[in-house]
C-alpha positions as CSV (number, residue, x, y, z in Angstrom):
1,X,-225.7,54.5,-15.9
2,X,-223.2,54.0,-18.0
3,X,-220.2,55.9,-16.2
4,X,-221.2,53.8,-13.3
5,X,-220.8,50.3,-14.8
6,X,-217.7,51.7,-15.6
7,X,-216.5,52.7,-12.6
8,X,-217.5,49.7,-10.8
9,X,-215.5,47.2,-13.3
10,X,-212.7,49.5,-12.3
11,X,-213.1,48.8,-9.0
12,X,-213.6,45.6,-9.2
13,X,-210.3,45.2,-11.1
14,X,-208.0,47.0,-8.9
15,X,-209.0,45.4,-5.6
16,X,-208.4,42.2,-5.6
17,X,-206.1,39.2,-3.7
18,X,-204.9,36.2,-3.4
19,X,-206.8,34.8,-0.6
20,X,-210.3,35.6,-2.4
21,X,-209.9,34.2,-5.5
22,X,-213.1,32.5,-5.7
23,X,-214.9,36.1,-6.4
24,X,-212.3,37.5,-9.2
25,X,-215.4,36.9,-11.8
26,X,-214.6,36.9,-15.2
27,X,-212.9,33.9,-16.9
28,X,-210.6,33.6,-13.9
29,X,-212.9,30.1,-12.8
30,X,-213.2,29.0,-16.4
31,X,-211.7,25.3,-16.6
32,X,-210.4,26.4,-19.6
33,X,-207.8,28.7,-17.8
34,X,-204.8,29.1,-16.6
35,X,-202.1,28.1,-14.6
36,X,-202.3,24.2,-15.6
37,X,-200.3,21.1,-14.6
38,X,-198.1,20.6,-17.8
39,X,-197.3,16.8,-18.9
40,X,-194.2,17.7,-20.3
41,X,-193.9,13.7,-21.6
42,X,-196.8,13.7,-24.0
43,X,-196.2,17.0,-26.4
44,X,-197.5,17.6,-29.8
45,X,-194.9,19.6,-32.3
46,X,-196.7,23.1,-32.7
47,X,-198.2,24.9,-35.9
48,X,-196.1,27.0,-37.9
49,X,-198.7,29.7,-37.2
50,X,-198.0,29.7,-33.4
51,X,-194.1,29.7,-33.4
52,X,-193.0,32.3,-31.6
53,X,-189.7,34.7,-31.9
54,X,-188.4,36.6,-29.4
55,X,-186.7,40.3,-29.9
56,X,-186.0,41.7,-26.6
57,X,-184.4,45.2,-25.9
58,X,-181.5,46.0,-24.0
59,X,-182.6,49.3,-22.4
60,X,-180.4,52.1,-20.6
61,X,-183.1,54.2,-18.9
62,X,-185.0,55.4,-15.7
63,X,-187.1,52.0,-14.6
64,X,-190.3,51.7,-11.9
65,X,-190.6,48.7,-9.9
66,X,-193.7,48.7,-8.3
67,X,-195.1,46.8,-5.4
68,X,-199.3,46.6,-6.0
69,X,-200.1,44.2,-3.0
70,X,-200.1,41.6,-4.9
71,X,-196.9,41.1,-6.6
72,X,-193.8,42.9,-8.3
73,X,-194.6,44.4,-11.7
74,X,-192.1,46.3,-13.7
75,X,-193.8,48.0,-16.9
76,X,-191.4,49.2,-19.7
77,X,-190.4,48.5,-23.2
78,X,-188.6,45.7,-23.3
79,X,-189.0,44.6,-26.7
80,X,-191.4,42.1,-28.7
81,X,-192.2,38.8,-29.9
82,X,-193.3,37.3,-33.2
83,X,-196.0,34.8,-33.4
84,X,-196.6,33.2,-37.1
85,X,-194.7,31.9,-40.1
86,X,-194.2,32.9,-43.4
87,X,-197.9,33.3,-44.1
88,X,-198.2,35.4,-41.7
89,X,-196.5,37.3,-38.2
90,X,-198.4,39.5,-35.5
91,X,-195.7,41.7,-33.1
92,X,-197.0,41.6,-29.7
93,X,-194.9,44.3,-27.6
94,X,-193.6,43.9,-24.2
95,X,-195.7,45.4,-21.8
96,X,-194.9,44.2,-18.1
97,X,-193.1,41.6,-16.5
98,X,-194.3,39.8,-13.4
99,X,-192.8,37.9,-10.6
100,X,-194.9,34.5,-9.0
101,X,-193.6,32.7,-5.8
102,X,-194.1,29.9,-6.1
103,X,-194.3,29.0,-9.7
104,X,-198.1,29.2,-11.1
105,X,-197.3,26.1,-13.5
106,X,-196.8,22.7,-12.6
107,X,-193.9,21.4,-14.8
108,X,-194.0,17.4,-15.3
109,X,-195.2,17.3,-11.9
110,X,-193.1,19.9,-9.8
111,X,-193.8,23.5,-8.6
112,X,-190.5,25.3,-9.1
113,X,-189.6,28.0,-6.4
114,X,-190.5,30.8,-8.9
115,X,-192.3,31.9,-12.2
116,X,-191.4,35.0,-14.0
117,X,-193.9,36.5,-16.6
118,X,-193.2,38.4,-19.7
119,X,-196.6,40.0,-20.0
120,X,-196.6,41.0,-24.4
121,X,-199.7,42.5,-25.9
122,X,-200.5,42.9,-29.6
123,X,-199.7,45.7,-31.6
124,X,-202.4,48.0,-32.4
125,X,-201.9,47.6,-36.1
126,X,-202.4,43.6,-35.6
127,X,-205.3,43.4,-33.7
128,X,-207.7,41.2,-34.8
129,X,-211.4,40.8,-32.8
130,X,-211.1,37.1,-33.4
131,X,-207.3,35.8,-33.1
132,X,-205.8,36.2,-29.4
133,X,-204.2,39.9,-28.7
134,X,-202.7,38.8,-25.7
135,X,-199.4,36.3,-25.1
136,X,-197.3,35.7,-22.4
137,X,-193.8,34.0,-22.2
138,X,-193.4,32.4,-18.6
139,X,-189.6,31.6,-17.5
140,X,-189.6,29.0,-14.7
141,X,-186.8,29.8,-12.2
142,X,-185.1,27.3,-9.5
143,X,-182.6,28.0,-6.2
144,X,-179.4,27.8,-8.2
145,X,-176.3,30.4,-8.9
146,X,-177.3,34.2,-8.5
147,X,-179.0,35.6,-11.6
148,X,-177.1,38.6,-13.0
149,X,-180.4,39.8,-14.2
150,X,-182.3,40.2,-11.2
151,X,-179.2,42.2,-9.9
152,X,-179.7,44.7,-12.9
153,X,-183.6,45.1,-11.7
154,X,-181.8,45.8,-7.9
155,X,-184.0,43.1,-6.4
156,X,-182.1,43.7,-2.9
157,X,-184.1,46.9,-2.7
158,X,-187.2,45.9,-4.1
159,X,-190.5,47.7,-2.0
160,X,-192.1,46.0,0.7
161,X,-195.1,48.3,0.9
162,X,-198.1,48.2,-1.3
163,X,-198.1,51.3,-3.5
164,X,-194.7,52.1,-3.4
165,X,-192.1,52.1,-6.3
166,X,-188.2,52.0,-7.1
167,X,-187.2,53.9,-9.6
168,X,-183.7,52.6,-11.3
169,X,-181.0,54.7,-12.5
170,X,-180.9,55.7,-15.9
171,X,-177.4,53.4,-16.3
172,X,-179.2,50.3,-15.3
173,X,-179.1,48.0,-18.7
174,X,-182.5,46.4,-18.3
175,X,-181.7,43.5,-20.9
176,X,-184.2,40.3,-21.2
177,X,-182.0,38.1,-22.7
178,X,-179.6,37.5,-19.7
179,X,-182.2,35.3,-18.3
180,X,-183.5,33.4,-21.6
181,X,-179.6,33.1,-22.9
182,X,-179.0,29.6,-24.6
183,X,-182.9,29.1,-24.6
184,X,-184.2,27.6,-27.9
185,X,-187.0,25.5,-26.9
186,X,-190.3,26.4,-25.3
187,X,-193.7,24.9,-24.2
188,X,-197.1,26.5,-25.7
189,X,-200.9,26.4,-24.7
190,X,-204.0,28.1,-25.4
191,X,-205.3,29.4,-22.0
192,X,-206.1,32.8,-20.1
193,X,-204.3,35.1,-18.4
194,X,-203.9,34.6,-14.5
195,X,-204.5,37.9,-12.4
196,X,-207.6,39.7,-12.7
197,X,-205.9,43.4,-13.8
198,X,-205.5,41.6,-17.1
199,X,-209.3,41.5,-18.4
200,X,-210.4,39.3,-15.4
201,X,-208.1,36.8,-16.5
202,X,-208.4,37.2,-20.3
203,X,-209.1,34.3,-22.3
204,X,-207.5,33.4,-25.8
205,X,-204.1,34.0,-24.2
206,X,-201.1,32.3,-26.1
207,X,-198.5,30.8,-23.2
208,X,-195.0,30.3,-23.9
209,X,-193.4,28.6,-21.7
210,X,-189.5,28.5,-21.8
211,X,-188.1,24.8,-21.7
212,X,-184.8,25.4,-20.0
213,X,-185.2,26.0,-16.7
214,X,-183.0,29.2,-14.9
215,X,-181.7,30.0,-12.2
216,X,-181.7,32.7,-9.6
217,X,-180.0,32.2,-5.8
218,X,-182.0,31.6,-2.8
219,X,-181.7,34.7,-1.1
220,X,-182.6,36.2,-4.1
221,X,-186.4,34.5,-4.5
222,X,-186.5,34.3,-0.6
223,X,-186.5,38.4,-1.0
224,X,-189.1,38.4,-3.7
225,X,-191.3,35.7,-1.6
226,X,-190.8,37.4,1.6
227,X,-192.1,40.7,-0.2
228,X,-195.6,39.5,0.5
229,X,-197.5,37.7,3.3
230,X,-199.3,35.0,1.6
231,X,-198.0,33.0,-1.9
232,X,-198.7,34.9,-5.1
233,X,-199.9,32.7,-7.4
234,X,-203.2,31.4,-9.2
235,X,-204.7,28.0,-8.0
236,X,-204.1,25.7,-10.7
237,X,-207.3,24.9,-13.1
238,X,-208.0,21.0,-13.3
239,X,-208.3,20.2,-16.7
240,X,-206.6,18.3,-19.9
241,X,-204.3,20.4,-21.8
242,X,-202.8,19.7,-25.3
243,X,-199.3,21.2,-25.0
244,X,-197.1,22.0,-27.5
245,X,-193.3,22.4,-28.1
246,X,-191.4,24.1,-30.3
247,X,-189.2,22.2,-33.1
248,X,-185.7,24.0,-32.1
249,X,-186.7,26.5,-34.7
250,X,-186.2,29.7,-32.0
251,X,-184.2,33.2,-32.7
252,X,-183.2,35.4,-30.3
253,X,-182.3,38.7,-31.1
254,X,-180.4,41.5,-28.4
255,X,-180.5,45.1,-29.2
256,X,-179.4,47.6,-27.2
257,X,-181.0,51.2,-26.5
258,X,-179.3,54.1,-24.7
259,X,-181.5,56.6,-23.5
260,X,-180.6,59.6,-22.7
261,X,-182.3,61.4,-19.9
């Protein structure tokens, strides 16, 4: 009985879509979730205990794109954040990044052409049963000059099939901080996580929401939106949310790994 519970919550997990989202299950209903409409204009500083650092990789090495149906998700080691202070850090690692057309947030009252998520899971040596394991740090992206970065991931030739993959060439230097350059504020709330792959939209996620809005060029989100037939992206949960913002207090650190295949 067991082994079949199990395999159904598989199944359950990996067939999903956008159009159904009313049956996802889970905490992906709760009106404590996520996406939200943010009031940028009425922000309380954050705790010391929920500032986040960022320490992203530059990374030289063989890269999948992958197409599930649903959206673009690249998985690789990208680096980490830190969430804490003094008293305390967890490390949650870079696990995945995810593209969203149109944005899932609503920023001071506008959807923005595009969201990218930096999906970030907890260490193993971290976890704790009652403090959130999972965190995600959303960049907000409008039509604007062409983003270098998306060029590195070779967005032109990203898969229009479900199922099917590009794998990059070893020289491509996957590095995260060409598109959060110059970035030293950021927007945080407690919520859940916003596709049901991810614990049927886990709840006690930490969002991190990068002030400074980028930039890609059109043709480059019209290729990631045209990738799909319908618009990827979570209906927004109704709901009051106390947002926070960071105090300027923000480090970025870039590293660069060579890999050699």
């Amino acid at each position: 009985m067991k082994l079949v519970l199990i395999l159904i919550t598989l199944s359950l997990s990996q067939a999903w879509d956008y159009g159904n989202q009313g049956s996802w299950g889970g905490n992906c209903n709760s009106i404590t979730g996520s996406p939200r409409s943010l009031n940028i204009e009425n922000t309380s500083k954050i705790s010391s205990s929920l500032q986040m650092k960022m320490a992203f990789l530059g990374y030289t090495g063989t890269q999948t794109i992958t197409n599930t149906g649903n959206l673009i998700k690249i998985k690789s080691a990208l680096g980490y954040i830190e969430v804490g202070d003094m008293n305390g850090r967890r490390i949650f690692n870079v696990e995945s990044i995810e593209f969203h057309t149109p944005s899932e947030h609503k920023i001071g009252g506008t959807f923005y052409p595009m969201e990218m998520e930096i999906i970030c899971r907890i260490m193993d040596k971290y976890w704790e049963r009652d403090k959130p394991n999972l965190a995600i740090v959303s960049v907000i992206i409008q039509n604007g000059k062409e983003s270098y970065f998306l060029n590195t991931l070779d967005v032109m030739h990203w898969p229009n099939a479900t199922g099917n993959t590009l794998s990059l060439v070893p020289s491509s230097n996957i590095n995260l901080r060409e598109i959060v350059a110059n970035t030293d504020e950021y927007y945080h709330y407690k919520g859940t996580s916003t596709t049901p792959d991810l614990g049927f939209c886990q709840d006690e996620v930490l969002w991190y929401i990068i002030k400074d809005v980028k930039e890609a060029a059109e043709w480059q989100v019209k290729k990631i939106t045209n990738l799909f037939e319908e618009s990827n992206t979570k209906t927004l949960v109704d709901t009051s949310t106390t947002l926070y913002q960071s105090d300027s207090v923000f480090y970025l650190v870039s590293l660069f790994i060579l890999v050699i295949l």
